[in-house]
C-alpha positions in Angstrom: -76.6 -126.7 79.6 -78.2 -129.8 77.7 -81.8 -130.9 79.5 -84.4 -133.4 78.5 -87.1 -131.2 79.9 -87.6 -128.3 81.8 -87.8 -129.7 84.9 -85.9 -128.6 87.9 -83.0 -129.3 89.2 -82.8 -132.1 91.7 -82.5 -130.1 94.8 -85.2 -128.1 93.8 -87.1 -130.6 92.3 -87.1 -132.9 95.8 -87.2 -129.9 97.8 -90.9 -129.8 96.1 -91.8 -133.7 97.4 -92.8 -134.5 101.1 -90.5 -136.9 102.2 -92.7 -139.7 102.1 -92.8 -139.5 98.1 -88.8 -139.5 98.4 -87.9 -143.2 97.9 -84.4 -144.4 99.2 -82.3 -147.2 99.1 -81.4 -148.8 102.8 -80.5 -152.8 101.5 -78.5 -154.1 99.4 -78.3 -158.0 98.7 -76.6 -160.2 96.2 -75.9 -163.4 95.0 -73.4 -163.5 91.8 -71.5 -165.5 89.8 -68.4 -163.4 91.3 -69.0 -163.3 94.4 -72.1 -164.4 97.2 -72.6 -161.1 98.7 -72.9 -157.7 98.2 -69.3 -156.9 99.2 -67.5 -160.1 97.7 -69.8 -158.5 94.4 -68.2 -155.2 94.2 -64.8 -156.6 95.6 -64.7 -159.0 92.0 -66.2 -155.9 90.1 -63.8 -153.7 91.2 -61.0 -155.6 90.3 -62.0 -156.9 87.5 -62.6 -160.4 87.7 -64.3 -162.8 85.4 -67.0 -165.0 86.5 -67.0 -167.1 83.3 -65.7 -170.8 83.0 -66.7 -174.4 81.3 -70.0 -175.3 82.8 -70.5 -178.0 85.6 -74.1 -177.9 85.6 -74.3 -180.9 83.0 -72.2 -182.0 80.4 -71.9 -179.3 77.6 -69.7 -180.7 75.2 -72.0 -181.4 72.9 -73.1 -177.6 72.9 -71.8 -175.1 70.7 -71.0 -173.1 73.8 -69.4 -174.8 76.9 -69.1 -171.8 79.1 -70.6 -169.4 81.3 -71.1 -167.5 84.5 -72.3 -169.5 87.2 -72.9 -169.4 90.6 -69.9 -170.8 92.6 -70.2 -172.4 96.0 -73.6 -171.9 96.8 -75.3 -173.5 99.8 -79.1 -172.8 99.6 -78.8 -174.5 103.2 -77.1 -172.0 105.0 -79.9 -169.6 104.8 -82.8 -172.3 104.4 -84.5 -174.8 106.0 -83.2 -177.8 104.1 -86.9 -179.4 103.7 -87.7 -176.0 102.8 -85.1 -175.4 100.1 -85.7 -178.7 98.4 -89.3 -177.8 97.7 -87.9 -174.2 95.5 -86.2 -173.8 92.2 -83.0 -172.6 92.7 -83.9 -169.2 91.1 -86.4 -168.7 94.4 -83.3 -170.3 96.8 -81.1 -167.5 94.8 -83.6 -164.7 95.3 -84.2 -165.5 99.4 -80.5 -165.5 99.7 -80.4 -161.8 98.4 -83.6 -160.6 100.1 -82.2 -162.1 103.6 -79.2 -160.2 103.2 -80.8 -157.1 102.2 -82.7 -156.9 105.1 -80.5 -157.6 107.4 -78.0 -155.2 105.6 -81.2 -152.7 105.9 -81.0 -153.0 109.7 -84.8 -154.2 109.5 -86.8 -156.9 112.3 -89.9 -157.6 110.9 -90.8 -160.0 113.0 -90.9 -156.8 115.5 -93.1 -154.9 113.6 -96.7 -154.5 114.4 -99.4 -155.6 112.1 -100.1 -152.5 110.7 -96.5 -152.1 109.7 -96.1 -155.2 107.8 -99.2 -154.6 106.0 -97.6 -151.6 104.9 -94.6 -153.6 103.5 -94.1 -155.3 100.4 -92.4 -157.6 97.9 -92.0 -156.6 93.9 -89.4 -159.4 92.8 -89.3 -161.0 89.3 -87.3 -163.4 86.8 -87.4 -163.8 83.8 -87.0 -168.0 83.0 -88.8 -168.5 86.8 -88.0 -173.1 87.5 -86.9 -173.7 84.5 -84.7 -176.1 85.8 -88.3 -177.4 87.6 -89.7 -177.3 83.7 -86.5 -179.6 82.4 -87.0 -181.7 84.8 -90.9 -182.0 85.2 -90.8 -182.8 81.6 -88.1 -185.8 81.8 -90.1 -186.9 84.2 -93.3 -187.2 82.4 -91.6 -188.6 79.1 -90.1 -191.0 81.0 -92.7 -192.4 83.7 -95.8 -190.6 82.7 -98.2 -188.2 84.4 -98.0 -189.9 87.9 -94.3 -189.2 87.7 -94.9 -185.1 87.6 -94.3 -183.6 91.2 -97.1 -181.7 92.7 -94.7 -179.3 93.7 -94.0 -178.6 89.9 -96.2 -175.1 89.3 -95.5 -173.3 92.7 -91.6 -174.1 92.2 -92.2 -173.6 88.4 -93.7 -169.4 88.3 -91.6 -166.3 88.1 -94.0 -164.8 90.9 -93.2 -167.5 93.2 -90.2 -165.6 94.6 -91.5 -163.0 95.5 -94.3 -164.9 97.5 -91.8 -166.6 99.6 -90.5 -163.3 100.3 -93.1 -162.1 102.0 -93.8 -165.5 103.6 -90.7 -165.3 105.4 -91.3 -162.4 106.8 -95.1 -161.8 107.4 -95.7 -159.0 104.9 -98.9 -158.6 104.0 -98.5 -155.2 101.3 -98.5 -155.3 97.7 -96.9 -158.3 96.3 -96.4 -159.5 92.8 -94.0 -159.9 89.7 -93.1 -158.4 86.9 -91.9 -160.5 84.0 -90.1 -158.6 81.0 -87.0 -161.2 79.8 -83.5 -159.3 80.6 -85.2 -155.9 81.9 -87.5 -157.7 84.8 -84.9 -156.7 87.4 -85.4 -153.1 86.4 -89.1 -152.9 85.7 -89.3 -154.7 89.7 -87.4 -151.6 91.1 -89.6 -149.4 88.9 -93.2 -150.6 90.0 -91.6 -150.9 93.7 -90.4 -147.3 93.9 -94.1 -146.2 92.3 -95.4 -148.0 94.4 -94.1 -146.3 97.7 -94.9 -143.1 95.9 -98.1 -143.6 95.7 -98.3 -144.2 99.1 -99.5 -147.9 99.2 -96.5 -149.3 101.2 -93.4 -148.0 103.4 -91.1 -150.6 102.7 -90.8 -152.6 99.5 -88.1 -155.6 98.7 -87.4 -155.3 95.5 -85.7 -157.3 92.4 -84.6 -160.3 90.2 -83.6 -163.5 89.8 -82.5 -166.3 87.8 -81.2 -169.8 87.6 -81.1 -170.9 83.9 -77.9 -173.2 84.2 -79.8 -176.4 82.5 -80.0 -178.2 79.2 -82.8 -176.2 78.2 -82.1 -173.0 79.5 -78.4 -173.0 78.1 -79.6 -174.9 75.1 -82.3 -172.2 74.0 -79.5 -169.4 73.6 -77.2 -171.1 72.3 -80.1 -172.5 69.3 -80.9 -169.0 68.4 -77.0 -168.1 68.2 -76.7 -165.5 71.2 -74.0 -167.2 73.0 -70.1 -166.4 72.3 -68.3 -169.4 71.2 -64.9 -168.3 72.7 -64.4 -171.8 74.2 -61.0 -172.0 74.5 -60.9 -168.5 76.4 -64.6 -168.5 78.6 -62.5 -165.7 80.8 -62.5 -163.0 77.9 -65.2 -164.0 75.9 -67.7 -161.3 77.3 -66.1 -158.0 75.6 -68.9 -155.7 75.5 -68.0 -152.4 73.0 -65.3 -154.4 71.6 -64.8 -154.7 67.7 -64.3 -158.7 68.4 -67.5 -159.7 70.4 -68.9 -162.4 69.3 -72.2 -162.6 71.7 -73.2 -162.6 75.2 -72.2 -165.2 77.9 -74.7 -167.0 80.0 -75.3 -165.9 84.2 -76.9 -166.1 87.1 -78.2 -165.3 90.5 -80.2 -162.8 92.1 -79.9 -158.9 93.4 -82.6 -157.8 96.1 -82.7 -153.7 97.1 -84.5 -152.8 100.6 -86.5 -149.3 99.2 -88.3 -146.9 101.6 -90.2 -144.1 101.8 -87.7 -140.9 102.9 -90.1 -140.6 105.9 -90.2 -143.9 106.8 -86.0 -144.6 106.6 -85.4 -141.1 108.6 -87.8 -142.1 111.3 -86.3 -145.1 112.1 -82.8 -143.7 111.8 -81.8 -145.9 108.8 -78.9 -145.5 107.0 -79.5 -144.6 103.5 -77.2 -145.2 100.2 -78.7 -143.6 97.6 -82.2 -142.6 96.3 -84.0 -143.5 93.7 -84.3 -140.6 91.4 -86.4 -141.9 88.6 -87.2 -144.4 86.4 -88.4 -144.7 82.2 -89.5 -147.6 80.4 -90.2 -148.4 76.6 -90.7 -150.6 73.5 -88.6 -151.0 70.5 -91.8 -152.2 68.8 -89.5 -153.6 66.1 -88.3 -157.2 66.9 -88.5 -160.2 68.8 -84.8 -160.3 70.0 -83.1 -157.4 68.3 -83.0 -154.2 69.3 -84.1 -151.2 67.5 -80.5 -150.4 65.1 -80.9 -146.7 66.1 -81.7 -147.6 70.0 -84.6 -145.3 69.8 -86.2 -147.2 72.7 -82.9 -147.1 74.3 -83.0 -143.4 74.1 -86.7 -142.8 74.7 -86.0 -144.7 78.5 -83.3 -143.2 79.5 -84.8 -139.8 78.5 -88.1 -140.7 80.4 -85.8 -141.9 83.7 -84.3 -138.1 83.9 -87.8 -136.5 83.3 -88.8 -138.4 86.3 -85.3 -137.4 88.3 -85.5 -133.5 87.6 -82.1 -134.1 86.9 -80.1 -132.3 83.8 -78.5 -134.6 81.5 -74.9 -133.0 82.2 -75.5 -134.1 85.8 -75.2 -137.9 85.0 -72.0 -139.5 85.9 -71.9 -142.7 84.9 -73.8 -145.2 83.2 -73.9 -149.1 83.7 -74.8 -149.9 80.3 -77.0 -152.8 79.1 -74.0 -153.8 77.3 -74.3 -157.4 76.7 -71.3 -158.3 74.4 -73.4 -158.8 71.0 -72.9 -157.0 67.9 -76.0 -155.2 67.4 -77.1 -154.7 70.6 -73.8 -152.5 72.2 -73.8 -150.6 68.9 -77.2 -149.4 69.4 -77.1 -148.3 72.9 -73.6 -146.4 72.6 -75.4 -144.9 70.1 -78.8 -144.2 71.9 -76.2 -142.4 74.7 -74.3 -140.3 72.2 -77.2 -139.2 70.5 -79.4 -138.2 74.2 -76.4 -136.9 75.6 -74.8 -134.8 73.0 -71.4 -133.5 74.2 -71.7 -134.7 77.5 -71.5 -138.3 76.5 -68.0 -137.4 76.3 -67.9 -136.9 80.1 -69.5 -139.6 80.8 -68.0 -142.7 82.5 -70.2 -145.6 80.9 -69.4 -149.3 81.8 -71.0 -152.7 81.6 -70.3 -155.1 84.5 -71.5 -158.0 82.5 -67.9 -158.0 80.9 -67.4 -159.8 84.4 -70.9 -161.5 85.8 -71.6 -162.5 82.3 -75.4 -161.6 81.6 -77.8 -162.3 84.4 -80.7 -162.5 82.7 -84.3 -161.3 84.9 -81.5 -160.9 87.6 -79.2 -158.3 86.0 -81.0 -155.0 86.1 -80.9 -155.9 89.7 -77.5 -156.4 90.4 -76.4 -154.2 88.2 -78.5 -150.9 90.2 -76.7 -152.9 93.6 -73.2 -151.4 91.2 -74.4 -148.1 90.2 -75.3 -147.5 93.9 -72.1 -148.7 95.2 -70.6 -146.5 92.5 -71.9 -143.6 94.3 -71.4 -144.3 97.4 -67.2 -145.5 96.8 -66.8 -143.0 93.8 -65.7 -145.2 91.6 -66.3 -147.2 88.4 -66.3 -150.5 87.6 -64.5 -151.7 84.5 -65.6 -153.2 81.4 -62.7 -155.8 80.9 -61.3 -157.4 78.4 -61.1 -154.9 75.7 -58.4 -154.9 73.2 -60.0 -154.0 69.5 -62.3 -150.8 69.2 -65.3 -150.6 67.4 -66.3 -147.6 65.5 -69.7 -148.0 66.3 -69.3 -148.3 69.6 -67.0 -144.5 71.0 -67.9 -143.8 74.2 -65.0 -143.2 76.9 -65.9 -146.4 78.4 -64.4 -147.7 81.8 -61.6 -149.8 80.0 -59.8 -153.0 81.7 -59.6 -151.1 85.2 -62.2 -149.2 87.3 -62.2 -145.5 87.4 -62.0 -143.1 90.5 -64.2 -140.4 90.1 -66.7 -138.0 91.3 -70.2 -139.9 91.4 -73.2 -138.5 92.6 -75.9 -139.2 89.6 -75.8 -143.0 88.0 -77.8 -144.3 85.5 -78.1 -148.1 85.0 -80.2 -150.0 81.6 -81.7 -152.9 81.0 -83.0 -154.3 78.0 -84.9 -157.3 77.1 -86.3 -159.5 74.4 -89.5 -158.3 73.0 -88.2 -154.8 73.1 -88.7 -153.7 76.4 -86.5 -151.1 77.7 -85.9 -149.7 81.2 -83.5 -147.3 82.9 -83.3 -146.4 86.4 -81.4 -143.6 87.8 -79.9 -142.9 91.3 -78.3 -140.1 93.2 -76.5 -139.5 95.8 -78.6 -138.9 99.2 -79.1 -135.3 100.3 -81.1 -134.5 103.5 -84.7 -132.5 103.2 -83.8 -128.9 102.7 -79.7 -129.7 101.5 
C-alpha cells in the first residue's frame, strides 16, 4: 500500500480527535456561471454544460479574446437591499448570494443565537481581484472629472476583505473574521485557515470562501495582455479543454462558492446534517515564477502530499481529484504530472477531472466552488466531466473523467488550486462517519 506518511488510517486517525477538532461541512452555497445555486451548479456540471459565450459586459471586439464565463441572470436584488447592493462591488453582491444560501442550506438562525454563540462564529472569505470593476471605474472617473469625481464609497467596495466583513455584518458575528488573498488559490487557502481555525478552538462555526467579479475592461484586458486567454472565438463553448493536446489557454469566470464549516461537536449537538468533513489541507510555493508553474509541479506535489499528512488518509484511498486544470499548456502538464508522480500506480485508479472545462476559471472564487463539487461528488457518487476533449496529450495521461461524468464509488476527494505567484493549495474531503464508525 502506497502512503505519504505513517499516519493512520482515517478511522483511526479521527477516532484519536475529540469531536470538537473534527471539522464538517453543513452549507453549501453557490453562484456560477452555470447555474445560481448549488443545485442548478452540479445539475450543469453533471451534464456537462458550458458556461462560456461572447461577453456582454462591454464591447470586446477589440480584444484578442471575446469570450468567457459569466454570470447569467443575476439579480443582486433579490437577496439585497437595493440601496444596499448599490454601495458593493459585485464580487461582494456575488459572495452574500452564496453565504445566504449556505446558511440557510446549513439550517442555521443566527439571529437566534445568543451572544456568546455568535462570538464564537466567524467569516474567512477572500478574492483574489476584490472591486475591480470599483478600480475601472474610480479611475474613469478621476481622469475624467478629477478628484472630486472619486466616490467615497471607492476603498470599502474596492478590498478583497470587504466580503467577508459584510458577512458577518449580516448576521451579527463577532468571531474571527478576515481574508486571505492568494490569486487563483484564495478560495482554497479561505477553507484552509477556516477549518484551522475551528481546530484550534477559536470559533464553532466559520463561513468560508471566494469570490470574484473580473468581467471589465481591465480585469479581462490584463489576461488577455499577458496571453492567458484562449482565442477560440469562433467556438467560446469548447475553448476550455483542460488535458487536451489542443488547448490553447484558460477562459475567463466568475462568481462566488461559500461552505458553512463546524466543529463535529457543535453540528451533532444541534442535530445538523452533515455532507462531508474536512479531512485536511496542504499549501506550498513553486518559488520559481511569477505566473508559471514549476515544469515538474513540485509545489503541486508537495500540497497535495501535505493535505493527506493532515487527513491520515493513504494515498490509495483517494478517489477522485478536481484538478486545478485550467486549460493552459504548461500548467495541466505539470499537475498530471505532480499526480502521477505522488500517486504512483494508483493514479491509474484515480478518477481526476477539472470542472473549469465548464465554469471556465473562477479565479479567487474557484477553489471554492470547486470543494462545493468534490463534496457533491461524495455525497452523489459521481464525477463530473471534463468536456470537450478530443486530442490527447502525452504529457497529460491520467484516466480523466472524459466528455461525461463517471458513477463511482466516492468516499475520499481531493480538490487543487493554484495561483500566480506560486502558491499552491489542496484540500481533501471524505465522506462523514459518526465518532466510533
Amino acid at each position: 500500500m502506497a502512503t505519504v506518511s505513517s499516519a493512520p488510517t482515517p478511522a483511526a486517525h479521527h477516532a484519536t480527535l475529540p469531536p470538537a477538532a473534527r471539522v464538517v461541512v453543513t452549507g453549501l452555497g453557490a453562484v456560477t456561471p452555470v447555474g445560481l445555486t448549488v443545485d442548478a451548479f452540479w445539475s450543469a456540471l453533471v451534464s456537462g454544460t458550458s458556461g462560456a459565450a461572447p461577453i456582454t459586459a462591454f464591447d470586446a471586439s477589440a480584444w484578442s479574446t471575446t469570450f468567457a464565463c459569466e454570470i447569467k441572470g443575476f439579480d443582486p436584488f433579490e437577496r439585497l437591499e437595493r440601496k444596499e447592493s448599490k454601495r458593493i462591488d459585485r464580487f461582494a453582491q456575488y459572495a452574500l448570494h452564496a453565504a445566504i444560501e449556505a446558511v440557510e442550506d446549513a439550517g442555521i438562525d443566527f439571529a437566534a443565537l445568543s451572544t456568546d454563540a455568535r462570538e464564537r462564529s466567524g467569516v474567512v472569505f477572500g478574492s483574489g481581484f476584490g472591486g475591480i470593476l470599483t478600480v475601472q471605474e474610480q479611475a474613469q472617473n478621476l481622469h475624467n472629472g478629477g478628484p472630486r469625481r472619486i466616490s467615497a464609497f471607492f476603498v470599502p467596495m474596492m478590498i478583497p476583505d470587504m466580503a467577508a466583513g459584510l458577512i458577518a455584518m449580516r448576521y451579527h458575528l463577532h468571531g474571527p473574521n478576515h481574508a486571505v488573498v492568494s490569486a487563483c488559490a484564495t478560495g482554497n487557502h479561505n477553507i484552509a485557515d477556516a477549518m484551522h481555525t475551528i481546530r484550534r478552538g477559536e470559533a464553532d462555526i466559520i463561513i468560508c470562501g471566494g469570490s470574484e467579479a473580473p468581467m471589465c475592461e481591465l480585469g479581462v484586458g490584463a489576461f488577455a495582455a499577458s496571453r492567458a486567454l484562449s482565442t477560440r472565438n469562433d467556438t467560446p463553448e469548447t475553448a476550455s479543454r483542460p488535458f487536451d493536446a489542443t488547448r490553447d489557454g484558460f477562459v475567463m469566470g466568475e462568481g462566488a462558492g461559500a461552505l458553512v464549516l463546524e466543529s463535529l461537536e457543535h453540528a451533532r449537538a444541534r442535530g445538523a446534517r452533515i455532507y462531508a468533513e474536512v479531512a485536511g489541507v496542504g499549501a506550498s510555493a513553486d518559488a520559481y515564477h511569477v505566473t508559471a508553474p514549476h515544469p515538474e509541479g513540485l509545489g503541486a506535489r508537495l500540497a497535495m502530499q501535505r493535505a493527506l499528512q493532515t487527513s491520515g488518509l493513504e494515498l490509495d484511498e483517494v478517489d477522485t481529484i478536481n484538478m486545478h486544470g485550467t486549460s493552459t499548456g504548461l500548467g495541466d502538464a505539470a499537475e498530471s504530472g505532480a499526480i502521477r508522480s505522488l500517486f504512483g500506480a494508483h493514479a491509474d485508479r484515480l478518477t481526476p477531472t477539472s470542472t473549469k472545462s465548464m465554469t471556465g476559471h473562477m479565479l479567487g472564487a474557484a477553489g471554492a466552488a470547486e470543494a462545493i463539487a468534490s463534496i457533491l461528488s461524495i455525497t452523489h457518487d459521481l464525477v463530473p466531466p471534463t468536456i470537450n476533449f478530443s486530442a490527447p496529450d502525452p504529457a497529460c495521461d491520467l484516466p480523466y473523467a472524459f466528455n461525461a461524468a463517471v458513477k463511482r464509488p466516492v468516499r475520499v476527494a481531493m480538490t487543487n488550486a493554484f495561483g500566480f505567484g506560486g502558491h499552491n493549495t489542496s484540500a481533501v474531503f471524505v465522506a462523514y462517519e459518526e465518532p466510533g464508525a
